[in-house]
C-alpha positions as CSV (number, residue, x, y, z in Angstrom):
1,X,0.0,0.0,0.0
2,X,2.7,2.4,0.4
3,X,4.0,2.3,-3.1
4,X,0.2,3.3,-4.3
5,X,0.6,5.8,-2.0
6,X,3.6,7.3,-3.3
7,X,2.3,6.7,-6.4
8,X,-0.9,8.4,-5.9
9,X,1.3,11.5,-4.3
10,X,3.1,11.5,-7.3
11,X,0.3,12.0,-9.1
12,X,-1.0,14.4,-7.5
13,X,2.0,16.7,-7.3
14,X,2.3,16.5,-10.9
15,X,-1.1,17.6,-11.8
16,X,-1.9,20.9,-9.0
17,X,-2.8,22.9,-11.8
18,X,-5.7,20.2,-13.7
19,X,-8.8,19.5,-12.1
20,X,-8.9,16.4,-10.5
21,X,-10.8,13.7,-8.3
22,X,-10.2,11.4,-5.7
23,X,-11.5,8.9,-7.9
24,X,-9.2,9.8,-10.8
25,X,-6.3,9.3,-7.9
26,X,-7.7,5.7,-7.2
27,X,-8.2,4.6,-10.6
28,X,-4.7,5.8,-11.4
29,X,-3.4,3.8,-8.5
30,X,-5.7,0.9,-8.0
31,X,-7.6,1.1,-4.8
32,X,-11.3,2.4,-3.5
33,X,-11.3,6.0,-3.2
34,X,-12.5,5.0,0.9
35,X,-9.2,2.6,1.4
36,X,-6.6,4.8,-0.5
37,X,-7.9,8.1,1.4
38,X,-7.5,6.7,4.7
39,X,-4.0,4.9,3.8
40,X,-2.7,8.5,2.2
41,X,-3.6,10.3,5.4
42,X,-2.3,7.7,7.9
43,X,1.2,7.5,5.5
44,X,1.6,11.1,4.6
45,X,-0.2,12.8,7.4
46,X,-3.4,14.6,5.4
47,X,-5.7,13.7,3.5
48,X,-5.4,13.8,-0.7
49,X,-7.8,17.1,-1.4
50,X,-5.5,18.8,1.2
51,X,-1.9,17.5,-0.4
52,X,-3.4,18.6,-3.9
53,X,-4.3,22.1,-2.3
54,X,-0.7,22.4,-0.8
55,X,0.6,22.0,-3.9
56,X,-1.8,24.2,-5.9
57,X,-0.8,26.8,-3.3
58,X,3.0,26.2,-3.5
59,X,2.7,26.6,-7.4
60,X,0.4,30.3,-6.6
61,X,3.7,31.2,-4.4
62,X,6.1,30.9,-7.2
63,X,3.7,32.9,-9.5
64,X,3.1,35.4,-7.5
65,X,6.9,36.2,-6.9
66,X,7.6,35.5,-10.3
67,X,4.9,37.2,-12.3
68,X,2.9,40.4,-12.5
69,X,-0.1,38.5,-13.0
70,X,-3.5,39.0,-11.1
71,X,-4.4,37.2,-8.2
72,X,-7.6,36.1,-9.9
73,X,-5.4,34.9,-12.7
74,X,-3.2,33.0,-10.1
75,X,-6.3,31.9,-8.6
76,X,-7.7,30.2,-12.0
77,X,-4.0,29.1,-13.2
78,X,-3.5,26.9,-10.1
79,X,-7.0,24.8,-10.5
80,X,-9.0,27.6,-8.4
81,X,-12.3,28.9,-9.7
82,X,-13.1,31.2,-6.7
83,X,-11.1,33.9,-6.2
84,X,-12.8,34.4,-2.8
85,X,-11.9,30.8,-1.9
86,X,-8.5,30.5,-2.9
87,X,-7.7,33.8,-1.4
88,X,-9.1,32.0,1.8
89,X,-7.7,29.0,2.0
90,X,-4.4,30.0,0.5
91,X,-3.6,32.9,4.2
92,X,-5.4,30.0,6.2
93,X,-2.2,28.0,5.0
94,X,0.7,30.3,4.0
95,X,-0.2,33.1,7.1
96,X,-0.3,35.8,4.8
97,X,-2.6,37.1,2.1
98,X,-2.2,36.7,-2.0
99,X,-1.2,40.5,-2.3
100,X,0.7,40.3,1.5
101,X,2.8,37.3,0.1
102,X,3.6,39.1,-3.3
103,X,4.6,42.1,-1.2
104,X,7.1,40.5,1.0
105,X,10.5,40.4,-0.7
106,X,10.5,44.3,-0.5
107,X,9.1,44.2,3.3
108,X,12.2,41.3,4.0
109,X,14.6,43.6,1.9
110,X,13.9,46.4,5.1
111,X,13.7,43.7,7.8
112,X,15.4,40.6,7.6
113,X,15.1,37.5,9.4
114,X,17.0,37.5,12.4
115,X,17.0,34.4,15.4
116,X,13.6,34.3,17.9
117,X,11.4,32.9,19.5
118,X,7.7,33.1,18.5
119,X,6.0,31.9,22.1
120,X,3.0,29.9,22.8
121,X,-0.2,31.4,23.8
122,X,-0.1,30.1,27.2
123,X,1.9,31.9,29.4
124,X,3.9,29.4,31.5
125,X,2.7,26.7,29.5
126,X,4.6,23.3,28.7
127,X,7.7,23.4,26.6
128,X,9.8,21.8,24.2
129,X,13.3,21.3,23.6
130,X,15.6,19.6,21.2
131,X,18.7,19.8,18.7
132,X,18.2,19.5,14.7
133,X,20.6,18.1,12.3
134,X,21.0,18.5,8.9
135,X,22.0,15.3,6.1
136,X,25.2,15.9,3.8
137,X,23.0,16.7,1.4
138,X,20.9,18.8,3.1
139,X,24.0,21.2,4.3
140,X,25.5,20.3,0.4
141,X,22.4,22.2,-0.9
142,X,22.0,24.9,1.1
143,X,26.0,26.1,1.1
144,X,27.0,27.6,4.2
145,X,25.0,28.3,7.2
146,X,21.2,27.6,7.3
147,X,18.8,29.6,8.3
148,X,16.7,26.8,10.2
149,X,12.8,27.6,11.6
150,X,11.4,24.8,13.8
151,X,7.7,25.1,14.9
152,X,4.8,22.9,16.4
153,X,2.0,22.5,14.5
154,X,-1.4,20.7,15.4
155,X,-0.8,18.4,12.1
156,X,2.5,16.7,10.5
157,X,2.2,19.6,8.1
158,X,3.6,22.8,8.2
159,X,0.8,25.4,7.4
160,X,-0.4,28.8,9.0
161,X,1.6,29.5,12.1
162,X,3.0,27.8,14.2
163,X,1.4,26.9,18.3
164,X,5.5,28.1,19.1
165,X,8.1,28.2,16.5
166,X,12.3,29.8,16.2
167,X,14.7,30.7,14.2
168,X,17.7,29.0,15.2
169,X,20.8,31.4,15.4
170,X,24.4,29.9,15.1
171,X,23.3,26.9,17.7
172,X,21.6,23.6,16.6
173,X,19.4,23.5,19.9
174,X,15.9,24.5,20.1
175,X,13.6,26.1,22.4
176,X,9.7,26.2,22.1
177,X,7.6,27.5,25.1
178,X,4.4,28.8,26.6
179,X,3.0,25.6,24.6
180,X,-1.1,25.3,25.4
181,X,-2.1,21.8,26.1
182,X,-2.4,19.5,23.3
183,X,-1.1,17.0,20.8
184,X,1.5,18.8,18.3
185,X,4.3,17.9,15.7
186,X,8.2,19.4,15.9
187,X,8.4,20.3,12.1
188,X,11.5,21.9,10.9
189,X,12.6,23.8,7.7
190,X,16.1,24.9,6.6
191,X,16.5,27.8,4.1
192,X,19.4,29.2,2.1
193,X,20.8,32.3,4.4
194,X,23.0,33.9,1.8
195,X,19.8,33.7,-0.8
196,X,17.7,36.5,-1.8
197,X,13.8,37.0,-0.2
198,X,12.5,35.5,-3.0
199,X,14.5,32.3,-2.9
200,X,13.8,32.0,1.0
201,X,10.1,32.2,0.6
202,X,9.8,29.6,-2.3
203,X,13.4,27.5,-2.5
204,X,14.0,25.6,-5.3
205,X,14.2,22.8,-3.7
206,X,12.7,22.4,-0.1
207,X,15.0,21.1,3.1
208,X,12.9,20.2,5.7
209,X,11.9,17.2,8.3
210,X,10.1,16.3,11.3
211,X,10.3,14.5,14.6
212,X,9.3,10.9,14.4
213,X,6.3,11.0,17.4
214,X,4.2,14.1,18.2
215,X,4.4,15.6,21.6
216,X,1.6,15.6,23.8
217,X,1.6,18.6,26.2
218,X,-0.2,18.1,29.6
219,X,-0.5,20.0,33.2
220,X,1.0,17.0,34.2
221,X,4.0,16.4,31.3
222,X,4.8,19.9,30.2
223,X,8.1,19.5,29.0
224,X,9.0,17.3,26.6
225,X,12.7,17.0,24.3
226,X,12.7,15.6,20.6
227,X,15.2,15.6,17.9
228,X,15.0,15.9,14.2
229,X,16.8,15.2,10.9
230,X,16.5,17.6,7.8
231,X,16.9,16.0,4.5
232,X,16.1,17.1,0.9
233,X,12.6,16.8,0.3
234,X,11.2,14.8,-2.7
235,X,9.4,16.7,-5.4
236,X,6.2,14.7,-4.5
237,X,6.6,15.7,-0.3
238,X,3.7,18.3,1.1
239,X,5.9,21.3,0.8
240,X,6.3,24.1,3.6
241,X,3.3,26.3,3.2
242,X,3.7,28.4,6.0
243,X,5.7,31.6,4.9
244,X,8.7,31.6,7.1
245,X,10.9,34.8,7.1
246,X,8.1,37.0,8.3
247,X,7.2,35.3,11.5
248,X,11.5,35.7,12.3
249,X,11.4,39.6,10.7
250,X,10.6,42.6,13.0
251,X,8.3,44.0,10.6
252,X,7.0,41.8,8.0
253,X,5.0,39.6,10.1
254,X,3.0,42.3,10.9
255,X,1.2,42.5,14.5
256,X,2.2,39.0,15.8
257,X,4.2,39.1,18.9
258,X,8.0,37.9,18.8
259,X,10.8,37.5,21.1
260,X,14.2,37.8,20.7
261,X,16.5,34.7,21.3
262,X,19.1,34.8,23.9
263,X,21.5,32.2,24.0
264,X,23.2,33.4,27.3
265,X,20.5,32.8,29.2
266,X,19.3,36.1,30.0
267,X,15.6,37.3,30.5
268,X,13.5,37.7,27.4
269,X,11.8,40.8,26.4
270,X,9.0,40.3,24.7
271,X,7.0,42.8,22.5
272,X,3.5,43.6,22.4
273,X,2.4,41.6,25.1
């Protein structure tokens, strides 16, 4: 079942801007639509419609950064016919609008990226702590030093903003707090420092991984350590949706409150709260 699977994400990926079923997906692969949904979910993590959308929104990324066309032209070009919809769906996953997204090279250009921590919502809540480590060909891709986010997210999918999330400075170690109770995944992305905004936002080629078991945040486990490998994704993996750079910029991720990372231990400021 995992090779129809693969198969079936395969297909997928290579047809985000057709219209398609899930039944075109099973026929393709060979199974019920019912028995190859539920083994696509339980293998990759979400269900087909939603790793079609991913990719349809990944594909509305690149065109917006790398063409003057409409957003209603996007919209159509990446299998959308409701503007109203895709414009939707497509902040519910990346964090920022269409026209925010476009607009964000230029808002980067005046505030880069720099390390943080982007707290949880509940003040004194559980934590999580852990180290990330790249593959040769990973750190062979990227050139140089990484700039490496690592968030929680409800799903193993990394789309609108993280519960907590960072942006690791020259240490490998992670620290994610004020973490509301609940049942969350350690997903982890490495970009190209030394690359323009544009290349950040949509890389050519996505780095990224994930712990292998979710954390489960209680009143009576709050803290909790996991460790994570980042390996080149394969052009058929749910890519990273959620727009990165802003939530580490000053500026760019607009009213969302961040805190600056202090690896000497001292106390945190935080902004806005």
């Amino acid at each position: 079942m995992r090779q129809a699977v693969v198969e079936a994400a395969r297909f997928l990926a290579g047809r985000c801007g057709e219209p398609i079923t899930l039944c075109d997906v099973a026929d393709h692969v060979g199974y019920s639509p019912f028995h190859l949904s539920r083994a696509f979910e339980r293998q990759l993590g979400l269900p087909p419609g939603q790793f079609l959308a991913a990719h349809r929104f990944q594909r509305a990324k690149r065109l917006l950064l790398s063409t003057d066309e409409r957003v209603i032209d996007v919209c159509h070009a990446v299998g959308f016919s409701s503007v109203g919809t895709f414009t939707a769906r497509f902040t519910a996953a990346v964090g920022q609008s269409p026209v925010r997204f476009r607009r964000l090279p230029e808002a980067l250009a005046d505030a880069p990226p720099e390390p943080v921590i982007v707290p949880g919502a509940a003040r004194d809540g559980g934590i999580v702590t852990g180290s990330v480590r790249l593959t040769p060909a990973a750190l062979a891709l990227l050139g140089g030093t990484p700039s490496v986010y690592v968030g929680l997210f409800p799903r193993r999918t990394a789309r609108g903003f993280p519960v907590s999330g960072t942006l690791l400075g020259e240490t490998s170690d992670f620290l994610l707090m004020d973490v509301p109770a609940g049942t969350y995944w350690v997903l982890a992305s490495a970009l190209p420092a030394r690359a323009g905004a544009q290349a950040q936002l949509v890389p050519g080629q996505a780095v990224s991984g994930a712990a292998r078991e979710p954390v489960r945040v209680t009143r009576e486990s709050p803290a909790h350590h996991r460790e994570v490998w980042l390996d080149v994704a394969r052009e058929w993996d749910a890519p990273v949706l959620v727009a990165l750079p802003p939530l580490a910029s000053a500026t760019a991720g607009g009213a969302r409150a961040i805190r600056p990372r202090e690896p000497s231990g001292k106390e945190y400021f935080l902004a806005g709260r």
